[in-house]
VEXROFI-441349 format. One record per residue (C-alpha): x, y, z; residue in three letters. Coordinates in pm, whole numbers, padded with zeros to 5 digits, m for minus. Example, Ala and Ser with C-alpha at 12.3 -4.5 7.8 and 13.67 -1.06 7.14 Angstrom:
# VEXROFI-441349
<pt X="01230" Y="m00450" Z="00780" drengu="Ala"/>
<pt X="01367" Y="m00106" Z="00714" drengu="Ser"/>
***
This chain:
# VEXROFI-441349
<pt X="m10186" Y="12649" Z="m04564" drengu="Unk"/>
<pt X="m09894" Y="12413" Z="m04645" drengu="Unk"/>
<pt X="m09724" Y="12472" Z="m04302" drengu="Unk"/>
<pt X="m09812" Y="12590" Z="m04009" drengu="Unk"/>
<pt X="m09521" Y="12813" Z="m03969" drengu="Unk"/>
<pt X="m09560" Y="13058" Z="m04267" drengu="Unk"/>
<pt X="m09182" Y="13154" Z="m04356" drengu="Unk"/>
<pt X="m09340" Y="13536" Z="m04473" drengu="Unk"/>
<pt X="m09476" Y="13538" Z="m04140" drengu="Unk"/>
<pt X="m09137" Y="13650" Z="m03961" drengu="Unk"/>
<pt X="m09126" Y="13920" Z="m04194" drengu="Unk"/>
<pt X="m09474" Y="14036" Z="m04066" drengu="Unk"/>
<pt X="m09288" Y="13986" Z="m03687" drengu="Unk"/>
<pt X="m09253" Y="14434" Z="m03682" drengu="Unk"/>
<pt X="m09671" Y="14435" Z="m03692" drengu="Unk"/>
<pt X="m09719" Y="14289" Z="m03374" drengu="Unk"/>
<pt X="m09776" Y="14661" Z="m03242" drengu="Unk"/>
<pt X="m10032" Y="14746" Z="m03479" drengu="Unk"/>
<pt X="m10274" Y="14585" Z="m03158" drengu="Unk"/>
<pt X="m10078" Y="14674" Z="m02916" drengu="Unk"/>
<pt X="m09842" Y="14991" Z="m02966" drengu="Unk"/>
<pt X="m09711" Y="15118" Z="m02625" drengu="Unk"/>
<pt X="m09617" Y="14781" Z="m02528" drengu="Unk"/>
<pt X="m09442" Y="14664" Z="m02871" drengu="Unk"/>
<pt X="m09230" Y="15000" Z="m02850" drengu="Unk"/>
<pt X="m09132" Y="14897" Z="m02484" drengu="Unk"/>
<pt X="m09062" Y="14555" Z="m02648" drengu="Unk"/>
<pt X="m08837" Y="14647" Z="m02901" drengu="Unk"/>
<pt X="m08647" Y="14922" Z="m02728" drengu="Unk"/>
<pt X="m08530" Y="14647" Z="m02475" drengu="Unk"/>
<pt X="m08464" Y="14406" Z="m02741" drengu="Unk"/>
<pt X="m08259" Y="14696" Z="m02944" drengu="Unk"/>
<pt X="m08061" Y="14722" Z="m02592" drengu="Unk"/>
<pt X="m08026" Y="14343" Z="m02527" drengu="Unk"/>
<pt X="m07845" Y="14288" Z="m02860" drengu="Unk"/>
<pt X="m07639" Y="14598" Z="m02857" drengu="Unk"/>
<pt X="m07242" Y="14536" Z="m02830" drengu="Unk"/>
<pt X="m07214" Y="14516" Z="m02452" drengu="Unk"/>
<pt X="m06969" Y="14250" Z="m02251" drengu="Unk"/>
<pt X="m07072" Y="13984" Z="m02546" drengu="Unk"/>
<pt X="m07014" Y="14099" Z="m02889" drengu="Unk"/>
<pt X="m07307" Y="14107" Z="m03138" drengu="Unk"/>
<pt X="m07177" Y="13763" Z="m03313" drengu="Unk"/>
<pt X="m07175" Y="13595" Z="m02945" drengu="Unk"/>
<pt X="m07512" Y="13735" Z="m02891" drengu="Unk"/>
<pt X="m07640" Y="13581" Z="m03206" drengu="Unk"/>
<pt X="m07534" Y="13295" Z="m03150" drengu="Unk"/>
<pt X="m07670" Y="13243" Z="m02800" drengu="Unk"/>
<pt X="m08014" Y="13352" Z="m02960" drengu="Unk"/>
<pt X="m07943" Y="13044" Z="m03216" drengu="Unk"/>
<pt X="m07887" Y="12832" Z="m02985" drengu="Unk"/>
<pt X="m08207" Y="12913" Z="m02756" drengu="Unk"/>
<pt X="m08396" Y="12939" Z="m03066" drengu="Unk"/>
<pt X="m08344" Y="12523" Z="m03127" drengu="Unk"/>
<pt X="m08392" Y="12459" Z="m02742" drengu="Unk"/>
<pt X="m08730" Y="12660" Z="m02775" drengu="Unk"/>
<pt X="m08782" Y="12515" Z="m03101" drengu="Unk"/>
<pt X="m08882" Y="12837" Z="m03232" drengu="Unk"/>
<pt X="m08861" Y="12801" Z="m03672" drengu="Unk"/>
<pt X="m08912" Y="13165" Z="m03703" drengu="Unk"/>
<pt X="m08630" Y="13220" Z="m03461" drengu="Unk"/>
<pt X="m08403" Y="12925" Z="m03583" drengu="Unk"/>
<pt X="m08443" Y="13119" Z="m03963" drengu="Unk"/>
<pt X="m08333" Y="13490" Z="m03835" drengu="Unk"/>
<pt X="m08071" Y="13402" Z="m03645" drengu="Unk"/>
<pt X="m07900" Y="13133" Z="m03846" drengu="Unk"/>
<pt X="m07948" Y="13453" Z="m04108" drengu="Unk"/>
<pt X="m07774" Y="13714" Z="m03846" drengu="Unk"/>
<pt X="m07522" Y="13477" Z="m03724" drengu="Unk"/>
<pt X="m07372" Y="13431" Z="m04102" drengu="Unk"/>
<pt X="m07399" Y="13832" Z="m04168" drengu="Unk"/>
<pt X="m07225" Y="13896" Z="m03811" drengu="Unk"/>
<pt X="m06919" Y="13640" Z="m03960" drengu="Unk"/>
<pt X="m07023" Y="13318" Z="m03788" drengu="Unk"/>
<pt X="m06902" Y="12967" Z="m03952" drengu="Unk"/>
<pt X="m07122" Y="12658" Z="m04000" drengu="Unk"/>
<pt X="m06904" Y="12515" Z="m03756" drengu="Unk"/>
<pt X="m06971" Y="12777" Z="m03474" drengu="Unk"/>
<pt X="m07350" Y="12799" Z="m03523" drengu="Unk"/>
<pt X="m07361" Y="12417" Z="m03517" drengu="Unk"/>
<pt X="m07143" Y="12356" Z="m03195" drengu="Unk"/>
<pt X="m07383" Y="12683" Z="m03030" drengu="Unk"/>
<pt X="m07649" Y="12386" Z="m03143" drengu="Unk"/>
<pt X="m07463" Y="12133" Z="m02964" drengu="Unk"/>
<pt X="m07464" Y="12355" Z="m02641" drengu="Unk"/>
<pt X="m07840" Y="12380" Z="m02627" drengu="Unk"/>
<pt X="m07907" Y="12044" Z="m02706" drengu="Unk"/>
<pt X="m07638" Y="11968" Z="m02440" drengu="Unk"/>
<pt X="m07772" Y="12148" Z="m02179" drengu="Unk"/>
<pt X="m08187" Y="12106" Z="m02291" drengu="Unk"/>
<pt X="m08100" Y="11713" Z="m02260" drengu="Unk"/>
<pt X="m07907" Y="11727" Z="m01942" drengu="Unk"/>
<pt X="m08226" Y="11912" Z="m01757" drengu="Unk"/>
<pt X="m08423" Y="11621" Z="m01855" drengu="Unk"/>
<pt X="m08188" Y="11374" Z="m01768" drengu="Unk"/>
<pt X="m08110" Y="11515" Z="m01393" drengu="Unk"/>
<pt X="m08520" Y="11504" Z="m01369" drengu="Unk"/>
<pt X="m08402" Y="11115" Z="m01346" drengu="Unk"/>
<pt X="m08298" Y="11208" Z="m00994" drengu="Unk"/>
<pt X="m08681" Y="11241" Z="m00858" drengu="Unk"/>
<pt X="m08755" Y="10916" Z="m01013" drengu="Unk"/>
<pt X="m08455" Y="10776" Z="m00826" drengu="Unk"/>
<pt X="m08524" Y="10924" Z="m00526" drengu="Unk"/>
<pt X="m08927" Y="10778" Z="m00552" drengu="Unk"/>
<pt X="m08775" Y="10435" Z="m00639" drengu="Unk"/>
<pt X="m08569" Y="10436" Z="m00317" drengu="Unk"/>
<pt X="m08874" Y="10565" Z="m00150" drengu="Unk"/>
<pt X="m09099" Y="10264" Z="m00259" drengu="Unk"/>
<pt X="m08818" Y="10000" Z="m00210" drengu="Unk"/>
<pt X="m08771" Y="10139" Z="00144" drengu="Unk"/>
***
């Protein structure tokens, strides 16, 4: 294997009840209702999955929804600054970790 992530893989991603059926249904039915058009439109939804899709690092993820955010009408520039949030926010919750360090230098010193 080339890669570790196999790009045919995600297309294989509907199989993963042929183990386990009653819970897959359950699975997808929510998922169906999560990304329904609800309070967020299906292009904001998207693009909130894009965006936790680089924070998780997920490649299969990252490749479907960089696909569904350009069919729902999302620019290069709107998929890149939902990027921007999650890297944002994914290196602000390790930087605020910094506080326990700070507060167990303080605690040594004292």
């Amino acid at each position: 294997m080339a890669n570790y992530y196999d790009p045919a893989d995600l297309a294989k991603f509907g199989k993963i009840g042929d183990f386990q059926k009653p819970l897959a249904d359950k699975y997808f039915a929510w998922y169906g209702e999560v990304f329904a058009e609800g309070a967020l439109t299906q292009r904001e939804k998207s693009l909130i999955a894009l965006a936790v899709a680089h924070a998780i690092q997920c490649p299969y993820c990252i490749d479907a929804y960089t696909t569904d955010s350009m069919e729902k009408g999302a620019s290069e520039a709107m998929m890149m600054e939902a990027v921007h949030v999650a890297a944002a926010i994914r290196g602000g919750a390790s930087l605020v970790h910094a506080t326990m360090m700070m507060n167990k230098v303080n605690e040594t010193l004292m």
